[in-house]
N, C-alpha and C positions, 0 to 999 in steps of 0.2 A: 356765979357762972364761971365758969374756965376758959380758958385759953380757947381749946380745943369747941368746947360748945359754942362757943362764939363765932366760929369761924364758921361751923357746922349750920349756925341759927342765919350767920348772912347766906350763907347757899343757898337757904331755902326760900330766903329775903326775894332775893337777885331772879333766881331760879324761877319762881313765881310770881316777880312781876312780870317777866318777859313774858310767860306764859298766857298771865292774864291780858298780857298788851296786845297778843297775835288775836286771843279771843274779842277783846274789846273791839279789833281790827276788823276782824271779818263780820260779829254783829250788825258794826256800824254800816260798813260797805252792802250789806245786804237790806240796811234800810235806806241809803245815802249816797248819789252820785257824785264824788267830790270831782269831778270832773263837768258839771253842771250846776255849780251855786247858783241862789238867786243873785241877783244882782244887788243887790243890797249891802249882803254880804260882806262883799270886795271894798266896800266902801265904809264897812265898818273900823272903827278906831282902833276898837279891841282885835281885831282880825293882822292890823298892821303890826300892833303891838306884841302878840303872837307870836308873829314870824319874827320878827327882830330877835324877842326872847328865843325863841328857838336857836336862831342862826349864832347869837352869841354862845349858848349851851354848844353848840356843836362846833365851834372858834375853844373854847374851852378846854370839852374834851378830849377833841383831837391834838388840843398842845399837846397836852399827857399823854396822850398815846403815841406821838411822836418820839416822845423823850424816852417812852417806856420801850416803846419796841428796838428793836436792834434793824429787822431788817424793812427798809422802805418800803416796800413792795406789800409785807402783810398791813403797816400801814395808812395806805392809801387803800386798800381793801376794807378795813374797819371803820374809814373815815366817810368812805361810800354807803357803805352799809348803816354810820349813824345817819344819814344822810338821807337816806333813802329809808329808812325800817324807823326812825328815831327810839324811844324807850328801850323798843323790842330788843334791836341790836348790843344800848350802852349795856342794859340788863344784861344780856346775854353774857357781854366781854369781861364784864366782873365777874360773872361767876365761873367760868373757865378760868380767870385767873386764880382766885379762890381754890376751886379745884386742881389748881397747881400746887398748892402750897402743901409743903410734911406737918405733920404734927406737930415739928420742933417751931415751926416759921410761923412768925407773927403776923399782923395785919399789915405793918409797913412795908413789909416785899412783895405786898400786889400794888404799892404805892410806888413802888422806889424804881428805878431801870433797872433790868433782868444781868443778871451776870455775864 
């Protein structure tokens, strides 16, 4: 595979999980009030555990996206939005970066801070 398919193969990666994550989203929410757990739930181990992992992944990314972006502002916007969307949003921000990239550009300048 080449350069180019590669970059082409993660777009469709990225592209289509967020896709699936908005769908997985709205399925769930229409059988599931996540605003009304049992109470059991909240006391579950794996549920703390969860969130912790979450909240580390999103301590993570948002370094990166701090260091990636240039301007503040679009990043504290991004960092809301992993925040609030999780998957949906990180999905999303790579493949718009992705979709930045020329033909000539490799996979390290969606990695690297922008010029």
């Amino acid at each position: 595979m080449n350069h180019v398919q590669t970059i082409n193969s993660l777009k469709v990666i990225f592209a289509s999980i967020s896709v699936f994550m908005v769908y997985l989203v709205i399925v769930t929410s229409m059988k599931s009030d996540m605003f009304h757990l049992p109470t059991g739930v909240l006391h579950e181990p794996w549920f703390t555990t969860t969130l912790v992992d979450f909240y580390f992944n999103i301590f993570i990314i948002s370094s990166w996206v701090v260091y990636r972006e240039r301007n503040l502002l679009a990043s504290v916007l991004w960092i809301i939005a992993f925040i609030c969307l999780g998957s949906i949003a990180t999905a999303f921000y790579v493949f718009i970066q992705l979709m930045g990239l020329k033909d000539k550009d490799g996979f390290e300048n969606v990695l690297v801070r922008k010029a």
